[in-house]
C-alpha positions as a printed NumPy array, in Angstrom:
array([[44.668, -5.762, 37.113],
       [41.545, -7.102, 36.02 ],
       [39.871, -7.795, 39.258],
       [41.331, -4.186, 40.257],
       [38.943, -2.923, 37.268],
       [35.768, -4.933, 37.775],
       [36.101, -3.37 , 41.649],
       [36.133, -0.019, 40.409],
       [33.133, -0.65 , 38.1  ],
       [31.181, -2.176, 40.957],
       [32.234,  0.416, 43.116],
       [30.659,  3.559, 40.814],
       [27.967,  1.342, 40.322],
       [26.766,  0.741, 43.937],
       [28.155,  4.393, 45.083],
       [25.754,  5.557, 41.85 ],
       [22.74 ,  3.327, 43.372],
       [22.591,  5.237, 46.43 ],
       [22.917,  9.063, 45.382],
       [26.708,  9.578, 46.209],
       [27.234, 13.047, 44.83 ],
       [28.839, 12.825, 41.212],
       [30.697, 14.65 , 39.051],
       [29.274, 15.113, 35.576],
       [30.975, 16.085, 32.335],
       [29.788, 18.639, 29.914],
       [28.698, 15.642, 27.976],
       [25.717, 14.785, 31.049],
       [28.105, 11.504, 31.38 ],
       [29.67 , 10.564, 35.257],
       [32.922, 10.566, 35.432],
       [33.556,  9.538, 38.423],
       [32.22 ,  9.087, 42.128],
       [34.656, 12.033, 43.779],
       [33.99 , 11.308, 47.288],
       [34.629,  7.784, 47.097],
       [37.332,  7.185, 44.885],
       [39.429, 10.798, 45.008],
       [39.184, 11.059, 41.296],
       [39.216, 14.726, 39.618],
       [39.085, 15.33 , 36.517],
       [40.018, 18.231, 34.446],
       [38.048, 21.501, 35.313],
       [37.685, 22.113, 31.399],
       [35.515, 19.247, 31.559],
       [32.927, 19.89 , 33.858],
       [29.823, 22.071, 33.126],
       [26.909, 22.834, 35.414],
       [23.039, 23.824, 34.162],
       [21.866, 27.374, 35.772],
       [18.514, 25.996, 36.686],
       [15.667, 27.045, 34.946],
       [12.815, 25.627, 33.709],
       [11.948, 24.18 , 30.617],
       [15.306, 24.227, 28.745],
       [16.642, 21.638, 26.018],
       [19.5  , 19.878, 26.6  ],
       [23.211, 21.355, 26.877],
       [20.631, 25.078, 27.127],
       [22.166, 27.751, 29.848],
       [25.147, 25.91 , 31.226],
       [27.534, 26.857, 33.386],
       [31.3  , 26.321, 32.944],
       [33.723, 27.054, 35.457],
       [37.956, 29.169, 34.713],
       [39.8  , 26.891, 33.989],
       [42.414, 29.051, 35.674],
       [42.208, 31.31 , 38.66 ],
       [40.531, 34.769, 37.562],
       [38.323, 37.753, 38.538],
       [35.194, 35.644, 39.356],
       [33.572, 37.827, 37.115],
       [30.73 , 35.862, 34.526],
       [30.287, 36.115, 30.48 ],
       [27.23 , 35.125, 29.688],
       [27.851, 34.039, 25.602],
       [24.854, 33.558, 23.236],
       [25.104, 31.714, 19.944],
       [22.475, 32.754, 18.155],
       [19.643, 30.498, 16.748],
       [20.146, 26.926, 16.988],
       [17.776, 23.966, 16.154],
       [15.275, 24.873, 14.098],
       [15.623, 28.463, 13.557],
       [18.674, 28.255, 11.265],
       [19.394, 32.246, 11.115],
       [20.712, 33.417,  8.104],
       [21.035, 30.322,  4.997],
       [23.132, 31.409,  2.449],
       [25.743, 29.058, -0.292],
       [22.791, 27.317, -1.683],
       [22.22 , 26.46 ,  2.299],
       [25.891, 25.426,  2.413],
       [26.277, 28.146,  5.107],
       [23.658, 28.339,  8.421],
       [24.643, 31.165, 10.733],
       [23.246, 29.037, 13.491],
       [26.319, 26.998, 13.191],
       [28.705, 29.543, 12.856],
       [27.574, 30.917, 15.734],
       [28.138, 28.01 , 18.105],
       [31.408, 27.264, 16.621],
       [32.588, 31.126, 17.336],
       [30.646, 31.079, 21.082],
       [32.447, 27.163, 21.776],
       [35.967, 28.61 , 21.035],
       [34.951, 31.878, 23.054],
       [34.452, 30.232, 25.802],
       [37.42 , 28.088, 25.564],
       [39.529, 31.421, 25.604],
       [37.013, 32.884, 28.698],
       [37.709, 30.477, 30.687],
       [41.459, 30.268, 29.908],
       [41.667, 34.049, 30.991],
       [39.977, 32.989, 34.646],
       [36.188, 33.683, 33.637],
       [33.466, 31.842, 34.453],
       [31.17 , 31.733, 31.246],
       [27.894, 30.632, 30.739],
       [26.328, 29.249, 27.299],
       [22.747, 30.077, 26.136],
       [23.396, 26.988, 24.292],
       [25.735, 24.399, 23.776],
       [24.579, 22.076, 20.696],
       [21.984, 22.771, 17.527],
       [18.894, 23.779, 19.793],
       [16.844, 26.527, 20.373],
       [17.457, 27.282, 24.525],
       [13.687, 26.454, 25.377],
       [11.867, 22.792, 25.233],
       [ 9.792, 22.775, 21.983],
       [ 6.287, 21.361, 22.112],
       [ 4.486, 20.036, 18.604],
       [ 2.432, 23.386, 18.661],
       [ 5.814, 25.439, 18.401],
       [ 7.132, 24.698, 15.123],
       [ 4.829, 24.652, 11.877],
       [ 6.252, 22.606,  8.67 ],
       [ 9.345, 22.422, 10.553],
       [ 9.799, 26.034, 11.073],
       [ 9.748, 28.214, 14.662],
       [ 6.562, 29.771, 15.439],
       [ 6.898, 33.781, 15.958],
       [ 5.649, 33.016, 19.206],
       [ 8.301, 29.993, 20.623],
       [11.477, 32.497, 18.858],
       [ 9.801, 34.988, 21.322],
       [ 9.968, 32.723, 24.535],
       [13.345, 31.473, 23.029],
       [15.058, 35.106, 23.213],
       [13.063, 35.528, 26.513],
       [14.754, 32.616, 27.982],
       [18.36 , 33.664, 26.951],
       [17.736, 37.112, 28.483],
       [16.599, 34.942, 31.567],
       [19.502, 32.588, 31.317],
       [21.978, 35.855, 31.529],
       [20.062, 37.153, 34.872],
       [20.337, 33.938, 36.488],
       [23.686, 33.573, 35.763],
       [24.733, 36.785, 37.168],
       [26.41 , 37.892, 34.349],
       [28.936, 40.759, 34.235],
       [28.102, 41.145, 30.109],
       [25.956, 39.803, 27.702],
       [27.203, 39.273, 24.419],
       [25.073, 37.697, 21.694],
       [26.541, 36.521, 18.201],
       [24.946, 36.663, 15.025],
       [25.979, 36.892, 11.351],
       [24.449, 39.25 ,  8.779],
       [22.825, 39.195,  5.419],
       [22.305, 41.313,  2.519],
       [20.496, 41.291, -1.198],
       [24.046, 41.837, -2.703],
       [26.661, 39.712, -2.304],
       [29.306, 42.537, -2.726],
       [28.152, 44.097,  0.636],
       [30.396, 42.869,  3.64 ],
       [31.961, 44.516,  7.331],
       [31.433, 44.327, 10.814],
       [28.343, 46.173, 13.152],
       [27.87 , 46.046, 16.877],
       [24.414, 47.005, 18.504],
       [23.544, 47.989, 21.76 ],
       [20.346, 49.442, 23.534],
       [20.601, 53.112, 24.457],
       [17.887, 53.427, 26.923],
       [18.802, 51.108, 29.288],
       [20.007, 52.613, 32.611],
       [23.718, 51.122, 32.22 ],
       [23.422, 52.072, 28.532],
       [26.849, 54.171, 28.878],
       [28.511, 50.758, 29.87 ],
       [26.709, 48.5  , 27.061],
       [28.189, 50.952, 24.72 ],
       [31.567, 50.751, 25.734],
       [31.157, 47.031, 25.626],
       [29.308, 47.724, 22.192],
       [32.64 , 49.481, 20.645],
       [34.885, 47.743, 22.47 ],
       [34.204, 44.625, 20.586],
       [33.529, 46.224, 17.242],
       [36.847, 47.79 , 17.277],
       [38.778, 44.31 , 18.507],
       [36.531, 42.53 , 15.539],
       [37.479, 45.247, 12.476],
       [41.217, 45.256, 13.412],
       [41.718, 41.23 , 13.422],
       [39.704, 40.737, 10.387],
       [40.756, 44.105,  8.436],
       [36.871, 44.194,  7.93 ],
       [34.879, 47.352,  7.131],
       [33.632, 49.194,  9.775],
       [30.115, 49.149,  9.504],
       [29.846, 50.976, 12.815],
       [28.184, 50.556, 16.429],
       [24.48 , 51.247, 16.654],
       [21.47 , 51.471, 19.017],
       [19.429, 48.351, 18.467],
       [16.353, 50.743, 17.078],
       [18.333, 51.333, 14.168],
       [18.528, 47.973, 13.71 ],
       [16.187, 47.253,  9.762],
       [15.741, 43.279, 10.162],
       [12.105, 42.428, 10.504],
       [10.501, 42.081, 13.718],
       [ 8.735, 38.669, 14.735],
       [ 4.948, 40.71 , 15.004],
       [ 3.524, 43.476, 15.239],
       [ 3.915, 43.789, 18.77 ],
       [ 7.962, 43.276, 18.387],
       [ 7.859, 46.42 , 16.205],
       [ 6.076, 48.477, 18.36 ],
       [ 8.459, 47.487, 21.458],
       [11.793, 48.428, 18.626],
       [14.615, 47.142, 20.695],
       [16.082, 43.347, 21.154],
       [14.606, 40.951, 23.566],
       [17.414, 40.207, 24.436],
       [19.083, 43.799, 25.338],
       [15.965, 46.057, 25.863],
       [13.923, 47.44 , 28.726],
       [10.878, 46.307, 30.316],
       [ 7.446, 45.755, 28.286],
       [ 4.694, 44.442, 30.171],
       [ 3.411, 41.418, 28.084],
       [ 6.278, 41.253, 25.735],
       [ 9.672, 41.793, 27.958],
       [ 8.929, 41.194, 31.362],
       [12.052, 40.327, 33.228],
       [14.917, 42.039, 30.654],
       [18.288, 41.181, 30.865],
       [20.219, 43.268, 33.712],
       [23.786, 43.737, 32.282],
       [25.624, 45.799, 29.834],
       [25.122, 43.862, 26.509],
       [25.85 , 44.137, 22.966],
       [25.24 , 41.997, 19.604],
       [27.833, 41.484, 17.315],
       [27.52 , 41.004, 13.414],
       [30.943, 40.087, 13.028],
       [30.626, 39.243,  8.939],
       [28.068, 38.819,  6.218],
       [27.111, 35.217,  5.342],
       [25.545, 36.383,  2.092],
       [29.281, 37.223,  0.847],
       [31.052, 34.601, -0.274],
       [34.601, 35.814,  0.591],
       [33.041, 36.555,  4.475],
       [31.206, 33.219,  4.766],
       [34.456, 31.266,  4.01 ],
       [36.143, 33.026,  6.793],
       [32.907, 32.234,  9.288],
       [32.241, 28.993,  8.374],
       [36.07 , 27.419,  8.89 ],
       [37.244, 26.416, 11.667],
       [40.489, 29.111, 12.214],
       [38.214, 31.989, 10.826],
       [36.095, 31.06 , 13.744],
       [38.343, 31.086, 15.751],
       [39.92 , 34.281, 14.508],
       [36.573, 35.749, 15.159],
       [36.886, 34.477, 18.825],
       [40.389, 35.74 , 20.237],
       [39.013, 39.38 , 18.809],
       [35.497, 38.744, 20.661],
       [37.8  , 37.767, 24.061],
       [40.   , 40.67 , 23.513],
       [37.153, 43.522, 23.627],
       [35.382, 41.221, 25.931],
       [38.387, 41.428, 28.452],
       [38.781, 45.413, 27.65 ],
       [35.986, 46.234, 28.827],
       [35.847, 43.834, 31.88 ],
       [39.288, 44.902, 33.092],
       [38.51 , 48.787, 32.288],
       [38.574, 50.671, 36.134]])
């Protein structure tokens, strides 16, 4: 047995000397030489970058059903990551750019389960694009790399070919007392009947599993957070779900989309429930569940 085992290791070694096509977990590691030694592993294991330039690591990657399905793609954005933390609330015990990921990682798990192929804006704590040392300032995003950062998410979706778009956030509010679930949506998109239906489909899925209040579905001008600049509130939609602006939104994203707000971190009953591990995942069977509604709707 042991000689069997060094030939196996020389084997991937040479075969990985010369090129020999590979298969690569969702970890970047090789797991094996296919070709030459017949060995598969586990589709839930294997994760492909949409290529695109400039990304960080584990940024718009591709992972395939892990059971047959309708071919049709959910792109899944966790918002934040890296240094743009999102929302800090608990005496920065709670980061919505980890809840986030946890909700879009167990998402996906469920996607893929149903026969979708999903694709990840990101899959660890990083913003999507490459930072350079003029992008952050005293270890904070410039206004101007969050821009190119939502820019590149709404790219990441087109490339993908996306059925929907669904980006996941968590919200925040002066008094702690204030809680619920919101959806938003952009209304003057062309398929803006379809990113509603998407929009309310997943509000209603969230406010039923978590017995939440129904804060409602809006249009993402309603939407009060502060913009990045000036420029951000004269364009008054979402990069990430809005229409055209030369200079500021040049290639939008070209699917029904929405943005859910599932809870508020800045409650302390809510941000229990986001930040553990079977609220998360609560969060994600009600996310797959209007997902699916509206991808199986005729």
């Amino acid at each position: 047995m042991p000689r069997l085992r060094t030939a196996l290791v020389l084997a991937l070694l040479v075969a990985l000397a010369f090129g020999v096509n590979r298969l690569v977990a969702s970890t970047g590691v090789v797991v094996a030489t296919a070709d030459k030694l017949n060995l598969s592993p586990a589709p839930s294991s294997l994760a492909n970058r949409v290529l695109l330039p400039d990304l960080e690591s584990g940024a718009c990657m591709s992972l395939a059903p892990t059971r047959a399905g309708s071919g049709q793609t959910v792109f899944i954005d966790a918002g934040h990551g890296g240094l743009d933390p999102g929302v800090v609330a608990g005496g920065g015990k709670a980061l919505e750019k980890d809840a986030t990921l946890g909700v879009a990682t167990r998402l996906s798990d469920l996607l893929r389960a149903a026969g979708y192929r999903v694709v990840m804006a990101r899959t660890q704590d990083t913003t999507v694009i490459k930072l350079s040392a003029s992008d952050s300032v005293y270890g904070s995003l410039t206004a101007s790399a969050e821009h190119r950062d939502l820019a590149a998410r709404a790219a990441c979706a087109n490339a993908a070919g996306a059925t929907a778009l669904l980006s996941i956030h968590f919200d925040a509010f002066a008094d702690p007392t204030v809680g619920g679930t919101e959806t938003f949506y952009d209304s003057v998109r062309t398929f803006a009947p379809a990113s509603r239906k998407l929009a309310t489909d997943l509000q209603s899925a969230l406010v039923v599993a978590l017995g939440t209040a129904d804060r409602g579905v809006w249009t993402d001008d309603q939407l009060t957070a502060p913009t990045l600049t000036s420029s951000g509130s004269t364009y008054n939609h979402l990069i990430e779900l809005g229409p055209m602006s030369a200079g500021w939104v040049d290639e939008p994203s070209q699917m029904a989309g929405a943005l859910v707000e599932p809870l508020f971190l800045t409650n302390p009953t809510e941000a229990r429930l986001a930040g553990d591990p079977s609220g998360q995942q609560l969060i994600a069977a009600a996310l797959k569940a209007g997902l699916v509604k509206f991808l199986t709707a005729g």
